[in-house]
C-alpha positions in Angstrom: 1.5 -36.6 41.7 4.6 -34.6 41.2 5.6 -36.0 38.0 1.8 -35.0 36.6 2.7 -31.3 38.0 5.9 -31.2 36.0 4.3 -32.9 32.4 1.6 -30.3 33.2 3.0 -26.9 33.7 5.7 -27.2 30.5 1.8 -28.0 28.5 0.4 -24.8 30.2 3.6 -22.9 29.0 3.9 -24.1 25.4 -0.3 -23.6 25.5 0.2 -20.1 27.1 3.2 -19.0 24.1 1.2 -20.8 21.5 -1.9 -18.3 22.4 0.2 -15.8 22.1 1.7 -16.0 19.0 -1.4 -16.7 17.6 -2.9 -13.3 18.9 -0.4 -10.9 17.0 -1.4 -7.9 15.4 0.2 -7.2 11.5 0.4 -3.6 10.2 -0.6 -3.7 6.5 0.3 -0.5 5.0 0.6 1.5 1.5 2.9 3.6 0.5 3.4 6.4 -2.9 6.6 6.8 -2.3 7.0 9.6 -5.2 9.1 8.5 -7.8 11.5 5.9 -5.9 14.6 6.0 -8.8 17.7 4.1 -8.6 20.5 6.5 -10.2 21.2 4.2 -13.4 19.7 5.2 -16.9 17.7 2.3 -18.2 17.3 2.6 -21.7 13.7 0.9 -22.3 12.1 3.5 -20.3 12.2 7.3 -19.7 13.8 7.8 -16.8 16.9 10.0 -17.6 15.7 13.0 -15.4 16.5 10.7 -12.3 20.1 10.2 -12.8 23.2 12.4 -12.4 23.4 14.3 -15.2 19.3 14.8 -15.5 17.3 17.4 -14.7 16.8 16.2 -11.4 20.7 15.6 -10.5 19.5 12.7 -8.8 22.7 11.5 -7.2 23.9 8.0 -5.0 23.9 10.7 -2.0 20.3 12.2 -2.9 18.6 8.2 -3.4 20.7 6.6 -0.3 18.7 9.7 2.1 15.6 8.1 -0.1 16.0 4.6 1.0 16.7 6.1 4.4 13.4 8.3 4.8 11.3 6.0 3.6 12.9 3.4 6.2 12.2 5.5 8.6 8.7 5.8 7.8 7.8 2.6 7.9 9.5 1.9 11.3 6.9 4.6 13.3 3.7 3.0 12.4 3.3 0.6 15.0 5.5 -0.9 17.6 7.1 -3.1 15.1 7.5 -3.3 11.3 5.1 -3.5 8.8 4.0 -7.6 7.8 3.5 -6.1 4.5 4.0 -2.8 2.8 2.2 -2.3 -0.6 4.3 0.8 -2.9 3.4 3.1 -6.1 5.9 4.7 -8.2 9.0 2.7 -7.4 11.1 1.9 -10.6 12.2 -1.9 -10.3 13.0 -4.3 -8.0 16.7 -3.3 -7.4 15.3 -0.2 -5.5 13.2 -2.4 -3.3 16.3 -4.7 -2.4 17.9 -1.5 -1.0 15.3 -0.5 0.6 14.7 -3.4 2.6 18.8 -3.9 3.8 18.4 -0.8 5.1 19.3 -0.9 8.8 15.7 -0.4 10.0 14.2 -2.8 7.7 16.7 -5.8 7.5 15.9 -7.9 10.6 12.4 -8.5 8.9 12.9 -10.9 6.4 11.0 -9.3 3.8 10.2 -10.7 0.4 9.6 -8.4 -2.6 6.9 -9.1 -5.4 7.3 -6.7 -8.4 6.5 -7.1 -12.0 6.9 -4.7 -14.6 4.5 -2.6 -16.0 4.4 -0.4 -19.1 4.2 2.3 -17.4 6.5 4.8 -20.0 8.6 6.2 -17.4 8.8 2.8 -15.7 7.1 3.2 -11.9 5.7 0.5 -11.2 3.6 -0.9 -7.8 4.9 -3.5 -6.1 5.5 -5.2 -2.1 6.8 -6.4 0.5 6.2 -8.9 3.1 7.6 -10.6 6.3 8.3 -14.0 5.5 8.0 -15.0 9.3 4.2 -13.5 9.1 3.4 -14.1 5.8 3.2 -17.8 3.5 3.6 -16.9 -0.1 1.1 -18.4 -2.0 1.5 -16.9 -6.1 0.9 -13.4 -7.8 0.4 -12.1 -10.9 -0.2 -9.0 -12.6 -3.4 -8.1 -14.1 -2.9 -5.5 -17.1 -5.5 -2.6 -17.5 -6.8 -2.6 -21.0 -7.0 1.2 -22.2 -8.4 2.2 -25.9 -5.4 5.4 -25.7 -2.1 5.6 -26.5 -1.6 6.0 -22.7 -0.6 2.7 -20.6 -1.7 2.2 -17.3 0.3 0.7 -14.4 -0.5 -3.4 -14.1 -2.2 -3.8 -10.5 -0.4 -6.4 -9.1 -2.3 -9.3 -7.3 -0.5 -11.2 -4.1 -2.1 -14.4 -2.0 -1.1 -15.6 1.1 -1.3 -16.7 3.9 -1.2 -15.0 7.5 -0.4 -16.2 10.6 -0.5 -20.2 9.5 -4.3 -19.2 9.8 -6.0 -16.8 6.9 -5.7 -16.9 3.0 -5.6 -13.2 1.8 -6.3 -11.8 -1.4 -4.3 -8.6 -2.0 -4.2 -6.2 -4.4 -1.9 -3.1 -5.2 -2.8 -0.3 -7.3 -1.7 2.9 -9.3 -4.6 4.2 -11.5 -4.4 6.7 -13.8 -3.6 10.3 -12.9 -5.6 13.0 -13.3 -3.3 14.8 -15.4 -4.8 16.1 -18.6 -8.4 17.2 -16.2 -10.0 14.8 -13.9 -13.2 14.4 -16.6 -11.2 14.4 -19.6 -9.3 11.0 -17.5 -12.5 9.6 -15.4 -12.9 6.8 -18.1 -9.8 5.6 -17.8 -9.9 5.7 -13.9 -13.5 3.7 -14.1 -12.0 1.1 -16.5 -9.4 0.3 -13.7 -11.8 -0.2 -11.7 -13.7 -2.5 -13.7 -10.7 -4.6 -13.9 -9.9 -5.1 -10.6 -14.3 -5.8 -9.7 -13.5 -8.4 -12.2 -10.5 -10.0 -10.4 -12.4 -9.4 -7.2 -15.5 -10.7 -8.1 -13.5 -14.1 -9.5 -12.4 -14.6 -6.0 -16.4 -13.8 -4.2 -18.2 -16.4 -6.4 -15.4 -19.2 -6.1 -15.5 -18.4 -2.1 -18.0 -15.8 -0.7 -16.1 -15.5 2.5 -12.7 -14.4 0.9 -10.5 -11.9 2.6 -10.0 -9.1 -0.2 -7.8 -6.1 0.6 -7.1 -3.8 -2.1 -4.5 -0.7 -1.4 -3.6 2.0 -3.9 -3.1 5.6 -4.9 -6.3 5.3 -6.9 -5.9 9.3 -7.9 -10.0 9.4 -7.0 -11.7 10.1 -3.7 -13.9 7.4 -1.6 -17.1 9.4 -3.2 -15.9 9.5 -7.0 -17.5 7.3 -9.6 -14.6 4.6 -10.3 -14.3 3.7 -6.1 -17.8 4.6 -5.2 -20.1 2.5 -8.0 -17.8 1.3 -10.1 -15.7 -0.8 -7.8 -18.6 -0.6 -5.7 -16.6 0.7 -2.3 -19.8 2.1 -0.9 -19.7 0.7 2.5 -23.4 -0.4 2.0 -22.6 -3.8 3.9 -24.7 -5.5 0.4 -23.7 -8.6 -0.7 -20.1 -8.5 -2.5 -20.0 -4.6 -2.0 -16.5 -3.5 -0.5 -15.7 -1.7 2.3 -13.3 1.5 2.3 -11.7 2.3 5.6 -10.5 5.8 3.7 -14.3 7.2 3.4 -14.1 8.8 7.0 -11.0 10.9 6.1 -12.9 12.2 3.2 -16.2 13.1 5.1 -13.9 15.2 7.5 -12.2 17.0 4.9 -8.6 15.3 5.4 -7.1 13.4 2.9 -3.3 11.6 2.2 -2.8 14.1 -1.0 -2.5 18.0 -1.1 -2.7 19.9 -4.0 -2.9 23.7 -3.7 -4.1 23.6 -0.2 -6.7 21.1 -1.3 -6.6 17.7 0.2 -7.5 14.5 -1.3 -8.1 11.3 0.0 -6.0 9.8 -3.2 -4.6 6.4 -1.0 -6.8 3.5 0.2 -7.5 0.8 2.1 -10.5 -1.0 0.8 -11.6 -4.5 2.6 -14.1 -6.9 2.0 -16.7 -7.0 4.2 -15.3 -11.0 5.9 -12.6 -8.3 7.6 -14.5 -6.7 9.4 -15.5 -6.8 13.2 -17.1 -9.6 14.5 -15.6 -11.4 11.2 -13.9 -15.0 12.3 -10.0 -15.0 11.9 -7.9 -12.1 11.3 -10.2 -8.9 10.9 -9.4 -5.0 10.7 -9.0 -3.7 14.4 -11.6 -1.0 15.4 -12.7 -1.5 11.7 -10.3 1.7 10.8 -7.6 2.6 8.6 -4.9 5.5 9.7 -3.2 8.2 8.0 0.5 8.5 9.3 0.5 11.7 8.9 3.6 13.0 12.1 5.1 16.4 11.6 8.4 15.2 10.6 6.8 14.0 7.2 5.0 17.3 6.8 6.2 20.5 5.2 4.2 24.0 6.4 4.4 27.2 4.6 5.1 30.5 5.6 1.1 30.7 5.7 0.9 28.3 7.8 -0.5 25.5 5.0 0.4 21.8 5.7 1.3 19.2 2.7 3.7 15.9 2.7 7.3 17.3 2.4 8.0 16.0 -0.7 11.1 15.4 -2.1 11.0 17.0 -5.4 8.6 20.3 -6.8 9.3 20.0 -10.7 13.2 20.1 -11.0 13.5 21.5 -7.5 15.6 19.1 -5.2 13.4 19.8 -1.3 14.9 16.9 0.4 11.5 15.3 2.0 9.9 12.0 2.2 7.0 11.8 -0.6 4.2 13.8 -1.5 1.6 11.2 -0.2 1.1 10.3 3.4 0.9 6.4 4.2 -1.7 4.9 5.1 -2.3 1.7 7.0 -4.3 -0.9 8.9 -4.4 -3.5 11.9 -4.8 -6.3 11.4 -6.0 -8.8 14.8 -8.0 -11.5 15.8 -10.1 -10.9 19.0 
């Protein structure tokens, strides 16, 4: 009898710490991090004004408190660090390597994928991911045919698998701006769009059950054309329609983005609809994204107007984090 007690209770134990680690909870997150630079002038693309001598005086000093903000950053979001971290506007891979031997970040064993885009003044998107979370499966980048002069970021598409359980399907983008008026640069915004429903909709008819998350500064709201109908974000619940956790920011008049006052829901979190509650695997907890938006990240005005403490305004040096709030999700199985 005593000998069945002690094979028994070391089974109950390893049963008990297996449950446990299968029960986790993974921050997924997406970050603009506003023009992430390393200091040395790279001669294939524009990026002069971030170095030294530019216009920016962008020194070792001035990128080093960078690295160290955005660190910081992603270390509040949750009780631990991000499994994965999608970025805009950093410039190469270099600058992520910093960025995750930071002393905040290092004890993660993160992996970067980046690709190049041709993006003139080289930002590109790109992520990160724990390897102890997250089995690397391939990526690729998808370019965004345009019929301008103008070339678009490359979204940049990442599979794994989470938790030795899920296959994900993620996807990281930077559409166009809206510089130059937001109807002069809708088409080019909707054609994004169309090639990521594309990429996404390869994925739905090989496997209808397929985790899709897509994060981005898309530089459109939840309501606009390109999210909205073109990638068909609508929230309608319809069969290979997409779910956008960002849409209830927007509807309260919040938003990751500030421009004048104005605020803009510009960065997303957009799920299929096999994340959501009552979903089997790893779904989105509470079925809600966050805006991590603490006071420490946020600049206010003499007037008392709130905005993301950015770290540049033109040539001005101001020291902050980014102009974009982060966003990010939960990701559990209940």
């Amino acid at each position: 009898m005593k000998k069945i007690i002690l094979v028994t209770i070391p089974l109950l134990i390893c049963f008990l710490a297996y449950s446990q680690s299968e029960n986790k909870e993974y921050t997924f997150a997406f970050y603009n991090v506003e023009n992430l630079f390393d200091t040395i002038n790279d001669n294939s693309i524009h990026d002069e004004e971030f170095t030294p001598e530019g216009r920016k005086k962008w020194t070792t000093g001035r990128y080093q408190k960078k690295l160290i903000d955005i660190s910081k950053v992603l270390d509040s979001f949750n009780s631990k660090n991000p499994s994965l971290v999608g970025f805009a506007e950093v410039e190469n891979r270099s600058v992520l390597e910093d960025l995750i031997e930071t002393d905040l970040l290092k004890d993660n064993n993160y992996k970067i994928v980046h690709e190049d885009s041709p993006d003139a003044r080289g930002i590109d998107v790109a992520l990160i991911y724990s390897a102890n979370e997250i089995k690397y499966l391939n990526h690729k980048k998808i370019p965004v045919p345009l019929n301008t002069e103008y070339k678009v970021r490359d979204i940049l598409y990442f599979k794994g698998i989470l938790g030795h359980k899920d296959t994900l399907h993620i996807f990281v983008n930077h559409w166009k701006s809206r510089s130059g008026g937001v109807e002069k640069t809708e088409s080019q915004r909707v054609q994004c769009a169309i090639t990521l429903r594309t990429e996404i909709d390869s994925i739905i008819n090989n496997n209808p059950s397929a985790k899709i998350i897509v994060l981005g500064d898309l530089n459109d709201t939840p309501i606009n054309k390109s999210v909205k109908e073109t990638l068909k974000a609508d929230n309608s619940l319809n069969k290979n329609a997409l779910y956008n956790l960002m849409l209830p920011y927007t509807k309260k008049g919040l938003g990751t983005h500030s421009y004048r006052g104005e605020w803009s829901v510009y960065d997303h979190i957009i799920v299929s609809n096999s994340l959501l509650k009552n979903s089997s695997g790893y779904t989105v907890k509470g079925n809600e994204a966050f805006i991590f938006s603490a006071d420490w990240i946020t600049y206010e005005s003499k007037d008392g107007i709130k905005s993301p403490n950015r770290t540049y305004g033109g040539p001005n040096y101001y020291g902050g984090y980014s102009d974009h709030y982060p966003v990010y999700i939960i990701l559990s199985e209940e």
